[in-house]
Backbone as a ProteinNet text record, in pm:
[ID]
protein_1_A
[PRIMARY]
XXXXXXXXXXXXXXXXXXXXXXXXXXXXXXXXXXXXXXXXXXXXXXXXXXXXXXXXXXXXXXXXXXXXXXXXXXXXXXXXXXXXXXXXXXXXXXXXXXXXXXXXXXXXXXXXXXXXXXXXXXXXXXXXXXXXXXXXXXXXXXXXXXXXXXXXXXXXXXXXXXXXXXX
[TERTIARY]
10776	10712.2	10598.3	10474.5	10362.8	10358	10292.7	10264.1	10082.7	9992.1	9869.7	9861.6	9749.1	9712.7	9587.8	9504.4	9367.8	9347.1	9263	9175.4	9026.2	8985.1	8865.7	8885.6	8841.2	8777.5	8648.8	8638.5	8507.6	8508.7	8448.9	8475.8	8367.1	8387.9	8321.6	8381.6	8306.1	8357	8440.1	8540.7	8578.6	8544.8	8510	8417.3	8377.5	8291.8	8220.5	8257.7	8234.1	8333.3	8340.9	8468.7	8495.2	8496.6	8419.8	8396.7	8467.5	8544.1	8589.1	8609.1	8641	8632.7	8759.5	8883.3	8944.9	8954.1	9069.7	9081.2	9034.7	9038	8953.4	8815.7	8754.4	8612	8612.3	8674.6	8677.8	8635	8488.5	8496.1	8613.2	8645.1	8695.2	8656	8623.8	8607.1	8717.7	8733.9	8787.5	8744	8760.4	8738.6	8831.6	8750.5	8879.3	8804.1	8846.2	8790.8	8845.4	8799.5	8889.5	8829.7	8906.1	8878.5	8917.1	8889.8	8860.9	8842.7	8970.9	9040.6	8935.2	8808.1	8829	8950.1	8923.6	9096.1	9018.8	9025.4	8966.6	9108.2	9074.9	9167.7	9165.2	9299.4	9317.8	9193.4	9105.4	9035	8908.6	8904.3	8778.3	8673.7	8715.6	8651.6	8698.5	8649.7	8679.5	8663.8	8753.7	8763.5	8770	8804	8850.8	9013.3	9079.3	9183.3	9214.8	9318	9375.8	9312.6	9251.2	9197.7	9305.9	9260.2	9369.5	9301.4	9348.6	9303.7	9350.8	9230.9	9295.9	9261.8	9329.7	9239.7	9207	9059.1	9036.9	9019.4	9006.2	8996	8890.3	8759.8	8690.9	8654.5	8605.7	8634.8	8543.4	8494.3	8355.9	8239.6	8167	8026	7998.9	8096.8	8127.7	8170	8190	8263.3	8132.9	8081.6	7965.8	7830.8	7835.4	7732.2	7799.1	7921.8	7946.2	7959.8	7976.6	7988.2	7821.1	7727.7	7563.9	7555.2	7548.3	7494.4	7535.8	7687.2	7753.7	7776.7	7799.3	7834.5	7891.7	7970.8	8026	7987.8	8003.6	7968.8	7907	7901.3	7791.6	7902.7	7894.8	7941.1	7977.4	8080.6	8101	8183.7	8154.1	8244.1	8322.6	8451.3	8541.3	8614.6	8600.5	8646.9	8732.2	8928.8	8945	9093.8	9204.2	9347.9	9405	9446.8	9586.3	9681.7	9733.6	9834	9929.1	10044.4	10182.7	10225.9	10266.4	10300.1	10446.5	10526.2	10668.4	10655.7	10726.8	10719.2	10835.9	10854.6	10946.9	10875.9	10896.9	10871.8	10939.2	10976.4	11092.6	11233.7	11254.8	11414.4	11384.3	11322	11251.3	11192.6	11218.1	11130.1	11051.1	10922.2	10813.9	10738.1	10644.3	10585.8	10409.6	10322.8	10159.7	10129.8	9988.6	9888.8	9788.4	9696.4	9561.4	9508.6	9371.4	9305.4	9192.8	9226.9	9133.5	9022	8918.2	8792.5	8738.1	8673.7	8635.2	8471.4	8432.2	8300.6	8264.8	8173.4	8222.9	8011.4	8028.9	7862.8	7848.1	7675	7680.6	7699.7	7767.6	7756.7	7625.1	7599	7462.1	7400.5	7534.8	7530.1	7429.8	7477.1	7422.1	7329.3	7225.3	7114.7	7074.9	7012.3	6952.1	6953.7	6906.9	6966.9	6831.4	6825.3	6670.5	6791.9	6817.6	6890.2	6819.4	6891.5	6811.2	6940.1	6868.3	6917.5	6983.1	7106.8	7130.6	7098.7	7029.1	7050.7	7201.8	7187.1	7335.3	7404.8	7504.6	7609.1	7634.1	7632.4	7646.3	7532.8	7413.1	7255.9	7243.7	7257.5	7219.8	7063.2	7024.5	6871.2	6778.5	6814.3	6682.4	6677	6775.7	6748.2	6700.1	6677.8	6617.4	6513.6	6448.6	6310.8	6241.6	6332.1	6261.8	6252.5	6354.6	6316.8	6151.4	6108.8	6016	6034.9	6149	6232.3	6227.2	6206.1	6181.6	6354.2	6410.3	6548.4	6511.9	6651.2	6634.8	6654	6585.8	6552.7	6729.1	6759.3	6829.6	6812.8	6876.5	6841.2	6946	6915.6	7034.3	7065.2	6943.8	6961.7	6982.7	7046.3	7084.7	6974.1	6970.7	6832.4	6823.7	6929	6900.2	6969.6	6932.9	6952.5	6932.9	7079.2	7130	7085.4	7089.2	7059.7	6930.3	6788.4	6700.5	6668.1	6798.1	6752.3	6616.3	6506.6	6411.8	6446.3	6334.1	6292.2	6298.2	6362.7	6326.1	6218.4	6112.4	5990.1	6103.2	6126.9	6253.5	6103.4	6053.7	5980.8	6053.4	5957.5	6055.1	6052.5	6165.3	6196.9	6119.3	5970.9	5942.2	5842.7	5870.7	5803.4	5729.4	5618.7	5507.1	5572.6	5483.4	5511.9	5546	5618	5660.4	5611.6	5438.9	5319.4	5275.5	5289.3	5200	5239.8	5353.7	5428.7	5362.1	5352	5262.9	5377.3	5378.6	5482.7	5441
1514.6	1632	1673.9	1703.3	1761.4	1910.7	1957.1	2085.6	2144.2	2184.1	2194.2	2337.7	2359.1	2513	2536.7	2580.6	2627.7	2645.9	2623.7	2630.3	2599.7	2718.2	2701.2	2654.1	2549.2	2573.4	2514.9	2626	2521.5	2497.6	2381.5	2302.2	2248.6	2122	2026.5	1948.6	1760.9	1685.2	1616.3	1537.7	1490.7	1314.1	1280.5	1120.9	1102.8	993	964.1	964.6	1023.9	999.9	829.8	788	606.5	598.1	565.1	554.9	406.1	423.5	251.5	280.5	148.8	185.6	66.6	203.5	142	21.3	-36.4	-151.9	-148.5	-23.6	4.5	68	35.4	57.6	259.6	330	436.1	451.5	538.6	579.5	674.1	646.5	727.6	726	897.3	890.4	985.3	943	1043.1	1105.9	1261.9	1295.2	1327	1405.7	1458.5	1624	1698.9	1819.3	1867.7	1926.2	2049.8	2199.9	2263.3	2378.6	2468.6	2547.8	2628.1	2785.9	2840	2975	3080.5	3166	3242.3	3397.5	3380.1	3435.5	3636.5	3699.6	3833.2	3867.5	3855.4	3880.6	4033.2	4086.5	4246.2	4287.1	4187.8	4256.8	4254	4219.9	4246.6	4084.1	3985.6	3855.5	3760.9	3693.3	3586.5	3452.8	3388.8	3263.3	3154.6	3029.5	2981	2933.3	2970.2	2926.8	2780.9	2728.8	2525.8	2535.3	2433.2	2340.1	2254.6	2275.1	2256.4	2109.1	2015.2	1933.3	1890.2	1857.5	1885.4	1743.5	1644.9	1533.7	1578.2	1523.7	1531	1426	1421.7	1306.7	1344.2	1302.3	1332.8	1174	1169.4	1071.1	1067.9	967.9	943.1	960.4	993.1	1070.5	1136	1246.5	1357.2	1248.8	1152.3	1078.7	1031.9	914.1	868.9	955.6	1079.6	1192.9	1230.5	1235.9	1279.2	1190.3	1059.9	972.9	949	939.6	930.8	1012.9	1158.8	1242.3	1308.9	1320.6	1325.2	1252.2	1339.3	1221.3	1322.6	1286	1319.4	1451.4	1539.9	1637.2	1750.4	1712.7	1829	1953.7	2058.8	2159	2148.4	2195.1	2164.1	2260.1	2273.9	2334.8	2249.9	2257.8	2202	2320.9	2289.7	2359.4	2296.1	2274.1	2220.6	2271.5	2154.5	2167.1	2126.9	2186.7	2162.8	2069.1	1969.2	1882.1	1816.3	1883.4	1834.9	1727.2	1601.2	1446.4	1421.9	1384.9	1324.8	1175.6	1134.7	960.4	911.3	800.4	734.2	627.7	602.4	510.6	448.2	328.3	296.8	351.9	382.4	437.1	603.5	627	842.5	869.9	998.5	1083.3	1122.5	1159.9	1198.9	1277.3	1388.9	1457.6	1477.1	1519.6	1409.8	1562.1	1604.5	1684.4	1667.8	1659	1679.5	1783.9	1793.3	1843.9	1777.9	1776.7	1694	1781.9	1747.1	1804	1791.2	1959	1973.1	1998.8	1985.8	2063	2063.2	1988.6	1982.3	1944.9	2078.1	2085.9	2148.9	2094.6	2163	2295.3	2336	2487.9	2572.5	2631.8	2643.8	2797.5	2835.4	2932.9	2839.1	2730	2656.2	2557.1	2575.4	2543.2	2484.3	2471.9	2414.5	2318.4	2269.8	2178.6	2179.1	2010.6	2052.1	1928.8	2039.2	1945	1878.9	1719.1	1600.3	1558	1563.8	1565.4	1415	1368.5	1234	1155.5	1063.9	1059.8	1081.6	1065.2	1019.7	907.9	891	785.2	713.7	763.5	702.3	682.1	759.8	667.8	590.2	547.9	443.6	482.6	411.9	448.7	409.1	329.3	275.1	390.1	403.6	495.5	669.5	686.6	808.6	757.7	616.2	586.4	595.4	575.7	536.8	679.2	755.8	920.5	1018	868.3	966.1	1063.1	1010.3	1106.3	997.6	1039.9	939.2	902.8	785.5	794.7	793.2	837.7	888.7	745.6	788.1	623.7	624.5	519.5	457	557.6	621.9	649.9	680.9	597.4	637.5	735.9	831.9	934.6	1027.3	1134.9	1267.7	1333.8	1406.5	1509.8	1610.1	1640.3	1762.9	1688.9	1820	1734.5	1931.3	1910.8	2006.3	2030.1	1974.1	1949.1	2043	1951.5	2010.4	2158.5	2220.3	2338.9	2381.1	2313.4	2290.2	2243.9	2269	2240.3	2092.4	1975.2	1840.7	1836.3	1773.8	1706.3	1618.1	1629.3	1592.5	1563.9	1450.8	1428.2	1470.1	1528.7	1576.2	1468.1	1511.5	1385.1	1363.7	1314	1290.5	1437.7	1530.1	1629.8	1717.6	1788.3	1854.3	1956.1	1918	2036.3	2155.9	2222.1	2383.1	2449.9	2463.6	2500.9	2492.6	2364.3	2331.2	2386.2	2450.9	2461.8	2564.6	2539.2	2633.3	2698.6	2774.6	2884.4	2898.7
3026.6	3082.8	2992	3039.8	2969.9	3042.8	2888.2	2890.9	2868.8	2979.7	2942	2934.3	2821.5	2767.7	2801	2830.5	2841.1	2682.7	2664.6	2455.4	2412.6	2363.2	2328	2139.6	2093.5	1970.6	1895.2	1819	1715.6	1590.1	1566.2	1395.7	1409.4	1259.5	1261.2	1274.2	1351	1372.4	1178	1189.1	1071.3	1094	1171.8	1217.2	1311.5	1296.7	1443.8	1532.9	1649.5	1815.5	1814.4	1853.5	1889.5	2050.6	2124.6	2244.6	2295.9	2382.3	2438.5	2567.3	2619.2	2814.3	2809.6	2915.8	2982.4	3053	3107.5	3198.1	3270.4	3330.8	3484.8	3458.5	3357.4	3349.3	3288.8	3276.1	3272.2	3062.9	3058.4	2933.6	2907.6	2744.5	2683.1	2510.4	2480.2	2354.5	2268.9	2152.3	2068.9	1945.7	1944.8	1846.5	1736.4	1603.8	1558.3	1477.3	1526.5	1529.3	1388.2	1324.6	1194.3	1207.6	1206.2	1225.7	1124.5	1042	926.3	971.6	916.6	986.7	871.4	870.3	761.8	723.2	624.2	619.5	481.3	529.3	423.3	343.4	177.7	117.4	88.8	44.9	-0.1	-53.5	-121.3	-258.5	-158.3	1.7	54.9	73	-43.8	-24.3	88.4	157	245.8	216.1	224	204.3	295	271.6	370.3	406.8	524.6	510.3	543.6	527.6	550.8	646	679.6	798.1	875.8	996.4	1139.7	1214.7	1238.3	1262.6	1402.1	1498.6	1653.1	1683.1	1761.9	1815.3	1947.8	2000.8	2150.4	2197.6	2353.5	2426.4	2529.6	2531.3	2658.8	2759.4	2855.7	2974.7	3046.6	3126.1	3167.4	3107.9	3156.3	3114.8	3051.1	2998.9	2885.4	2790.3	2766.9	2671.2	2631.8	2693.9	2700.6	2610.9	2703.7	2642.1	2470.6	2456.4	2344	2215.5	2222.2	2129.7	2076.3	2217	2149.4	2110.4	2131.6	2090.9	1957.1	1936.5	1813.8	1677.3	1572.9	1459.3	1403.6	1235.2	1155.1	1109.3	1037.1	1024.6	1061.5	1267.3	1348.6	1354.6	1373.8	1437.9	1585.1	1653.7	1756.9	1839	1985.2	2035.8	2134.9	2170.4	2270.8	2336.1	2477.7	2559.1	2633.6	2680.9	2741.3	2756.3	2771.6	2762.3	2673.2	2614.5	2496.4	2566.6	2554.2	2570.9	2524	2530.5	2451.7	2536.8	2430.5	2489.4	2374.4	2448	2395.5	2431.9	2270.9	2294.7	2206.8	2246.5	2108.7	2057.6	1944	1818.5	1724.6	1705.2	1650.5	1626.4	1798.3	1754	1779.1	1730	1679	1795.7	1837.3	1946.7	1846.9	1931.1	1846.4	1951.9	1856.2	1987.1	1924.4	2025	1963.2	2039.2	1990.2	2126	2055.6	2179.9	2221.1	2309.7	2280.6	2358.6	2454	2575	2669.6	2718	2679.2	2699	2842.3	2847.5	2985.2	2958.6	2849.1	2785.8	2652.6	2594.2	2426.1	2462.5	2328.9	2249.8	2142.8	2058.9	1919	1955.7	1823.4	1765.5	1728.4	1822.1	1769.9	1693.8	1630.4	1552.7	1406.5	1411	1272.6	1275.3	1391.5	1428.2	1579.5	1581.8	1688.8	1784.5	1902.3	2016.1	2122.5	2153.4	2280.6	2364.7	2466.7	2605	2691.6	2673.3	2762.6	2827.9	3024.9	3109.7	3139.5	3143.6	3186.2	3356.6	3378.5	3482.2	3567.4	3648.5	3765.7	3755.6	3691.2	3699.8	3804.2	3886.4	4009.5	4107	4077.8	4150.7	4014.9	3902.2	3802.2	3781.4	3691.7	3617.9	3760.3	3815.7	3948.9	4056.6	4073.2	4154.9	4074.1	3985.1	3954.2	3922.5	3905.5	3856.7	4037.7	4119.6	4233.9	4316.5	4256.1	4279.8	4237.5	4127.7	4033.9	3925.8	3889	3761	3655	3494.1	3457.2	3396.9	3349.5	3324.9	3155.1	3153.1	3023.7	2901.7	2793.5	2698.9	2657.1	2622.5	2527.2	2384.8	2368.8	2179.1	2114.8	2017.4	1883	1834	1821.4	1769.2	1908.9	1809.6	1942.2	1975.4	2062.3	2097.3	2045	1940	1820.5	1723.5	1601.7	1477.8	1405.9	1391.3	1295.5	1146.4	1111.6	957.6	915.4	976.9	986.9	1029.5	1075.5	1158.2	1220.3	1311.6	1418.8	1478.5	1589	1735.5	1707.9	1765.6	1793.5	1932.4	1941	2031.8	2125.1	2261.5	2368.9	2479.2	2496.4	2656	2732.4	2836.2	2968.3	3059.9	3143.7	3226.7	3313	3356.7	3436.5	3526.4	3447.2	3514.7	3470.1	3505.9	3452.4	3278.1	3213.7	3095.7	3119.5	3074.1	3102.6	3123.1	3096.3	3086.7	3231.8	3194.8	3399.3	3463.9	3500.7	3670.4	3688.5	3818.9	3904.4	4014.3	4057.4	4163.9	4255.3
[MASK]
+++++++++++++++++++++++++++++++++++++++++++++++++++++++++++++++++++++++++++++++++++++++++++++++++++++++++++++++++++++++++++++++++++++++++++++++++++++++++++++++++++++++

């Protein structure tokens, strides 16, 4: 029997998302979230309290989107279900949870983010090139970049500068 919770949290990632695809073609990535409670002592100082370590699981396209776009040390938010799983293991019941992601992005209390639109999974890159949309490049790198705290330069997809549009 599983048990799902509704749960918001935010951390930093503790490694790279590992992205792999099911038998049946289905992405899946995992993370591993830590989360860092601050804790105000009697004397008025704040510290940090133990770090909580959550694994997630996101699926399809959210998986996909989150393994490029993520790495080790970003800030992050996950939005999803808490999930308690019972198993056995040599002989031992054992009990595991996750959180299966319904929504996972930087934190952007600790900088910055320029959102690039994915095409459609299911029209594939030809058909948004044949829409006149341009599809989005291949890139290694994410479309923000924390560190730096700035604006990253993001081409738009295919459509007039922000400037241009006319009403």
């Amino acid at each position: 029997m599983s048990t799902k919770i509704p749960v918001n949290i935010a951390g930093n990632l503790v490694a790279d998302p590992e992205l792999t695809y099911g038998e049946s073609g289905v992405a899946h990535t995992k993370l591993r979230v830590a989360v860092n409670q601050r804790i105000q002592g009697a004397d008025g100082a704040w510290h940090d309290g133990d770090p909580v370590f959550h694994n997630v699981s996101a699926f399809r396209a959210l998986a996909e989107n989150a393994s490029t776009s993520l790495k080790k040390g970003d800030p992050v938010t996950v939005s999803g279900e808490l999930e308690f799983r019972a198993f056995e293991k040599d002989g031992e019941r054992r009990e595991a949870r996750r959180i299966v992601a319904e929504t996972i992005g930087p934190d952007l209390r600790f900088g910055t983010a320029a959102y690039q639109r994915s095409p459609r999974a299911a029209a594939g890159p030809e058909a948004a090139v044949d829409a006149g949309v341009q599809a989005a490049p291949e890139a290694a790198q994410p479309a923000y970049n924390i560190s730096t705290k700035g604006p990253v330069a993001v081409p738009p997809l295919g459509g007039p500068a922000r400037a241009d549009i006319s009403l």
